[in-house]
C-alpha positions as a LaTeX table, in Angstrom:
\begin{tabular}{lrrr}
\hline
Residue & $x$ (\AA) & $y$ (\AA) & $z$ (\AA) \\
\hline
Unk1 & 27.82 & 29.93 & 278.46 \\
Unk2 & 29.37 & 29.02 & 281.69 \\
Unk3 & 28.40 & 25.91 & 283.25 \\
Unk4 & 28.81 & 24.44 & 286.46 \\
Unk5 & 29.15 & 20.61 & 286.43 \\
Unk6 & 28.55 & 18.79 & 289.97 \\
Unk7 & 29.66 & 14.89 & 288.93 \\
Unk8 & 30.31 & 12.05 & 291.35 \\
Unk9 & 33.24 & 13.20 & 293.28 \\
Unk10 & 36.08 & 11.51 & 292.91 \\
Unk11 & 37.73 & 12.59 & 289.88 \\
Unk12 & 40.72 & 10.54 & 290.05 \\
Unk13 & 38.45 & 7.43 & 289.62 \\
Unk14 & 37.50 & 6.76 & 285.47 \\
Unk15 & 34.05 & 5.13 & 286.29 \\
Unk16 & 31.57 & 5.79 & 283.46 \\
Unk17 & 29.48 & 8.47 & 284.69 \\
Unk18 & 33.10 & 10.27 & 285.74 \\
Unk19 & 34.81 & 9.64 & 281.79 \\
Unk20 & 31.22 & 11.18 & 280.84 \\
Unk21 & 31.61 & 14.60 & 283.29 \\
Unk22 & 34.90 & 14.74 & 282.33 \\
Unk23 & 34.45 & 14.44 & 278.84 \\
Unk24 & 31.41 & 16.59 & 278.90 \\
Unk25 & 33.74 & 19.62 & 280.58 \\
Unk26 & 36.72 & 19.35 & 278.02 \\
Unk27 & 34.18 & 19.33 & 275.01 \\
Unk28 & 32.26 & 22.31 & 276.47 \\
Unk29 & 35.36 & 24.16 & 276.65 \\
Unk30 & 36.70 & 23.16 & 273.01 \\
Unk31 & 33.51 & 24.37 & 271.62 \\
Unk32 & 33.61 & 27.79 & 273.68 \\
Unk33 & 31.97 & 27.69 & 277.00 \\
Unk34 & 33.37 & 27.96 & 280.09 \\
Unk35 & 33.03 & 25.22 & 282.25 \\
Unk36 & 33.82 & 24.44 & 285.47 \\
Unk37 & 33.92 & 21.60 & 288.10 \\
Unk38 & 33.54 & 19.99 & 291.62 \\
Unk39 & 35.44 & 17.12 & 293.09 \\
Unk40 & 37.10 & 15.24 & 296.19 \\
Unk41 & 40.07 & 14.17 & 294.06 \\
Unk42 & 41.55 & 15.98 & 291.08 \\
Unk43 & 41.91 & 14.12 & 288.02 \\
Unk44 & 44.98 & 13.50 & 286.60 \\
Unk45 & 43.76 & 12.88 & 282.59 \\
Unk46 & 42.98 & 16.30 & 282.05 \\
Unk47 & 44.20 & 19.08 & 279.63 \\
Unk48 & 46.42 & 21.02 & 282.26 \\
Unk49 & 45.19 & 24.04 & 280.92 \\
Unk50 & 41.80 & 23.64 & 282.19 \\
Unk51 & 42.68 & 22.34 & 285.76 \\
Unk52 & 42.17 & 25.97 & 287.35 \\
Unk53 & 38.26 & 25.26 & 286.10 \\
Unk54 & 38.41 & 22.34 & 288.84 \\
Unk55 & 37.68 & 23.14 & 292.49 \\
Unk56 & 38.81 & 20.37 & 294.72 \\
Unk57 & 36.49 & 19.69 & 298.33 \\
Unk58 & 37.98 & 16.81 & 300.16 \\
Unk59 & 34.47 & 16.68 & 302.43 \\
Unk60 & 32.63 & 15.54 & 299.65 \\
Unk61 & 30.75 & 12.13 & 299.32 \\
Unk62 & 32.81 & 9.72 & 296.85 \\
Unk63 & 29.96 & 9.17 & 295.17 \\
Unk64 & 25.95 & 10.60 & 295.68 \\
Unk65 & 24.55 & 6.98 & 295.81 \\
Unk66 & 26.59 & 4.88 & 298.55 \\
Unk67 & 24.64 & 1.61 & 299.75 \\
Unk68 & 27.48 & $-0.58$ & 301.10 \\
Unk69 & 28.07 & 1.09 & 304.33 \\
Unk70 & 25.91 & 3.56 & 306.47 \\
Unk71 & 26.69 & 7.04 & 305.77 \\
Unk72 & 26.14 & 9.56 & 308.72 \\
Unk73 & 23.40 & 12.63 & 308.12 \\
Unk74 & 26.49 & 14.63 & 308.80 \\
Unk75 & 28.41 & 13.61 & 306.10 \\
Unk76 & 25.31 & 14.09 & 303.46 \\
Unk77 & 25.35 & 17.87 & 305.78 \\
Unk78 & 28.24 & 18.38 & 304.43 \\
Unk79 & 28.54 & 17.48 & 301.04 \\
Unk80 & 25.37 & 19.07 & 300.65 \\
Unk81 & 27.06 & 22.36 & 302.14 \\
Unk82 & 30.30 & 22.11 & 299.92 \\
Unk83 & 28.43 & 21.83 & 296.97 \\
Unk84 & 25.78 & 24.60 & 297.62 \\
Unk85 & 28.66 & 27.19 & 298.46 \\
Unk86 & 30.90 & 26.34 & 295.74 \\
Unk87 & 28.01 & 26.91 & 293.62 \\
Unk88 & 26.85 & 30.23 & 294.54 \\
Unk89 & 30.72 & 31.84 & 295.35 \\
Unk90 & 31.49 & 30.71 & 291.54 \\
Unk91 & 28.11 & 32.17 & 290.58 \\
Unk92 & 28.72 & 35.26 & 292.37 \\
Unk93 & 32.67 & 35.38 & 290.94 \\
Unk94 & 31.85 & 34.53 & 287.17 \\
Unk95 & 28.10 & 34.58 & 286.85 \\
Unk96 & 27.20 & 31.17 & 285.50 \\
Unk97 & 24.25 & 30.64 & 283.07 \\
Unk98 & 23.31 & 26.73 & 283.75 \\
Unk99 & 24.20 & 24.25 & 286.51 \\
Unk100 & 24.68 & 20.36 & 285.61 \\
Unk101 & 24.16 & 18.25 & 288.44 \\
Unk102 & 25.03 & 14.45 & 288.29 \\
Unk103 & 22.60 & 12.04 & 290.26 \\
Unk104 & 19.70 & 12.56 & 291.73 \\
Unk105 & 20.78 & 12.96 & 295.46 \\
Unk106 & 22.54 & 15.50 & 297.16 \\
Unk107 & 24.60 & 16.88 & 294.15 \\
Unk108 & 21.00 & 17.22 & 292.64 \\
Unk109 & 19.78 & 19.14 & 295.76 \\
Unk110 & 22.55 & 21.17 & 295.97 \\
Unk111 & 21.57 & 22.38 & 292.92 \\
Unk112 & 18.07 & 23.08 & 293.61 \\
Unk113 & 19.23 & 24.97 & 296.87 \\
Unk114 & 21.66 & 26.93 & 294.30 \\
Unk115 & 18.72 & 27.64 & 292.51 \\
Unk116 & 16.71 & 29.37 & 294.65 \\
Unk117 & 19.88 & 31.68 & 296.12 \\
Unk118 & 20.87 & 32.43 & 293.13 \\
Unk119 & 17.89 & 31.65 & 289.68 \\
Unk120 & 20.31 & 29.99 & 288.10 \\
Unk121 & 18.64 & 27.13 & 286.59 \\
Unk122 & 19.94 & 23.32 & 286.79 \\
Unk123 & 19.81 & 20.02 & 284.98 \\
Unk124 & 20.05 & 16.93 & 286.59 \\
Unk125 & 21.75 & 14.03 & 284.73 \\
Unk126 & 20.17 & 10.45 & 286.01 \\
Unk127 & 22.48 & 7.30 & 285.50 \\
Unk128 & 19.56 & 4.81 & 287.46 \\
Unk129 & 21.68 & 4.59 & 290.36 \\
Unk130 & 19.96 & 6.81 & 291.95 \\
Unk131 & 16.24 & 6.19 & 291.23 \\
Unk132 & 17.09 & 2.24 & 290.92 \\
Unk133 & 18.53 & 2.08 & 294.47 \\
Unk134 & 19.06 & 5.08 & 296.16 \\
Unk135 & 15.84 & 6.08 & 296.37 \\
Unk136 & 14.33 & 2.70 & 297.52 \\
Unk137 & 17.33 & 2.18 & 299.98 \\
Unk138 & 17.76 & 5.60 & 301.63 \\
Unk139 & 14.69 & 7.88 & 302.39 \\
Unk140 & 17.07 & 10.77 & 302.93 \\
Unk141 & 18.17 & 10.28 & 299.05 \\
Unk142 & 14.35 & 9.61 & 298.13 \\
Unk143 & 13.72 & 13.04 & 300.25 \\
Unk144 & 16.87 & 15.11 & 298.24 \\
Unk145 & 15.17 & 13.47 & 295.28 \\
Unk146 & 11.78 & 14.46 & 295.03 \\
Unk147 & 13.19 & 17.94 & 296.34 \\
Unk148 & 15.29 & 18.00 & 293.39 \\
Unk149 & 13.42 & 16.44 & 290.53 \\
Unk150 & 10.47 & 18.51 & 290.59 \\
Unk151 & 12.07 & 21.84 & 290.25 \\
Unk152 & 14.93 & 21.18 & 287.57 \\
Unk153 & 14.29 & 22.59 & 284.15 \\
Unk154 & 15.77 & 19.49 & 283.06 \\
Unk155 & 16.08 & 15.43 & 283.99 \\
Unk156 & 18.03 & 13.76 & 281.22 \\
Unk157 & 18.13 & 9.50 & 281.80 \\
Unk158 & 20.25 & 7.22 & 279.72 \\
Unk159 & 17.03 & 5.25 & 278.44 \\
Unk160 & 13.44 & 4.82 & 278.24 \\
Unk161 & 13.38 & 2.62 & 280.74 \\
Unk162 & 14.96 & 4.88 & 283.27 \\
Unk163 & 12.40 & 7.32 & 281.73 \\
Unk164 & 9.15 & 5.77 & 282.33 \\
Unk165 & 10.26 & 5.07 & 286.12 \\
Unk166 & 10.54 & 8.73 & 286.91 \\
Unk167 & 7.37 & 9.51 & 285.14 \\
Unk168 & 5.95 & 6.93 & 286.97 \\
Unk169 & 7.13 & 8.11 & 290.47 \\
Unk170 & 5.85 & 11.42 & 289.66 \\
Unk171 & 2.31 & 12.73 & 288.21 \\
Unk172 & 3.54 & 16.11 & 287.21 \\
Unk173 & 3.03 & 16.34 & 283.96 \\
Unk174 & 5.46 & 19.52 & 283.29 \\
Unk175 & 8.07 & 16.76 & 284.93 \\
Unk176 & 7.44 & 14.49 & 282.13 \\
Unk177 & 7.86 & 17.01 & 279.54 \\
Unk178 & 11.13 & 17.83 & 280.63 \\
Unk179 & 12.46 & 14.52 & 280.84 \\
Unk180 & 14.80 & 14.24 & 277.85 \\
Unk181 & 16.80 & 10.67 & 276.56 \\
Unk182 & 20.20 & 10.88 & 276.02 \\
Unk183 & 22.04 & 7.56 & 276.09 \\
Unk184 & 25.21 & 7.69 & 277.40 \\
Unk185 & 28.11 & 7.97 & 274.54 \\
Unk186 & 30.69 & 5.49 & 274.33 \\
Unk187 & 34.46 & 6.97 & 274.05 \\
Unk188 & 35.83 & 4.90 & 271.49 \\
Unk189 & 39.30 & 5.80 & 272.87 \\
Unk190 & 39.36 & 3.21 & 275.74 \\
Unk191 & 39.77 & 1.01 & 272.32 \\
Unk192 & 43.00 & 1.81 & 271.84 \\
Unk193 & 45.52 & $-0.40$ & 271.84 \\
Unk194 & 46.83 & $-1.40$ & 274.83 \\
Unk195 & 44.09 & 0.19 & 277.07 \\
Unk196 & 41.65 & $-3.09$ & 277.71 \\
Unk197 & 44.28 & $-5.87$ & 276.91 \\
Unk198 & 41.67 & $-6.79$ & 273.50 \\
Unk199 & 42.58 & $-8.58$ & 271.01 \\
Unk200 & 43.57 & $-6.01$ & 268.19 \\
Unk201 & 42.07 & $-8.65$ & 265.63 \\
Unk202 & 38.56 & $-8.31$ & 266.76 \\
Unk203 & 36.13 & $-5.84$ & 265.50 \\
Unk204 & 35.13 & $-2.69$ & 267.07 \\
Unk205 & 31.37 & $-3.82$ & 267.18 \\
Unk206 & 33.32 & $-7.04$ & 269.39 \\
Unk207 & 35.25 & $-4.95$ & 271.19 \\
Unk208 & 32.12 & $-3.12$ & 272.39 \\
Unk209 & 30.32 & $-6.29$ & 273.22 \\
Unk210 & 33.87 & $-7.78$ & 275.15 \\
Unk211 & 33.83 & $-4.45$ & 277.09 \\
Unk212 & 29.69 & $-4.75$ & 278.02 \\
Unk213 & 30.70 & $-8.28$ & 279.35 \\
Unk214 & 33.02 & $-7.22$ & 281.25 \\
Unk215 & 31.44 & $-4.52$ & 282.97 \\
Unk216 & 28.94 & $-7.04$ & 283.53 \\
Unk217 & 31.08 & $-9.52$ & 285.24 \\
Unk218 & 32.95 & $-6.85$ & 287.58 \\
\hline
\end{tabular}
């Protein structure tokens, strides 16, 4: 298959939903596919062989859910533009089978807009940053939302929480069916010695409750 991932932008950043998309597009290509992604920044933790899959656009958001400054209706413009173009030029160069779009938001609605230029369907991955503020704190997110949401042939959440909000915002019941739970998987290599600063005594199972603390705390 080849498979368009849109993540949060800024590839040169390891936050969690970023180690996912980036994990995500080196394990579709080990098992065959061909994957490709969008960013602001390129990465600079991936297989060099696979960096001509990954199209930088400097215009792009940092992120699809920003709530501590004001962000112009311009700058969503063009994000929204970048990643809608992108999207149908690779689809017209390679012919992709399946776009994954990260956040509901503009990289969701991109891919909705892709959609209906070009059929090919999309999945959007929600983290809750988007339903759990954005939505509430932005109606131009809650607009690229409900856009978005109601026409992808997939919405797959972290938990069931997440998962009975968006059924909840929504009566469609064909949206409700295709709501799937997949938690988010934990790379045990940020375990490694000398990555966290752990103590190499403790077990894994407290290494994994150290690192939920922390990501508490900060």
């Amino acid at each position: 298959m080849k498979i368009a991932i849109v993540p949060s932008a800024d590839l040169s950043y390891n936050s969690g939903s970023i180690i996912y998309a980036k994990n995500l597009f080196a394990f579709l290509h080990s098992q065959g596919h061909e994957a490709y992604l969008l960013g602001s920044k390129p990465p600079d933790d991936v297989n060099e062989e696979l960096l001509r899959y990954i199209k930088i656009a400097p215009c792009l958001l940092e992120h699809p859910i920003i709530d501590d400054r004001e962000v112009s209706s311009a700058a969503y413009a063009r994000s929204l533009s970048a990643i809608v173009s992108y999207l149908v030029e690779l689809h017209e160069e390679v012919g992709l089978d399946l776009i994954h779009a990260h956040y509901g938001s503009f990289n969701s609605f991109g891919a909705y807009v892709s959609y209906g230029l070009t059929e090919v369907p999309y999945i959007v991955s929600s983290f809750g940053r988007d339903v759990n503020l954005g939505y509430d704190h932005d109606r131009r997110i809650k607009w690229l939302i409900d856009g978005s949401f109601s026409n992808a042939s997939r919405i797959l959440v972290t938990d069931e929480t997440l998962k009975n909000k968006i059924c909840g915002m929504y009566p469609s019941e064909y949206l409700h069916r295709n709501i799937q739970e997949i938690p988010m998987p934990l790379d045990e290599r940020i375990f490694g010695e000398g990555k966290l600063g752990i103590d190499e005594e403790l077990p894994i199972d407290g290494r994994k409750r150290y690192l939920s603390i922390q990501n508490c705390a900060g």
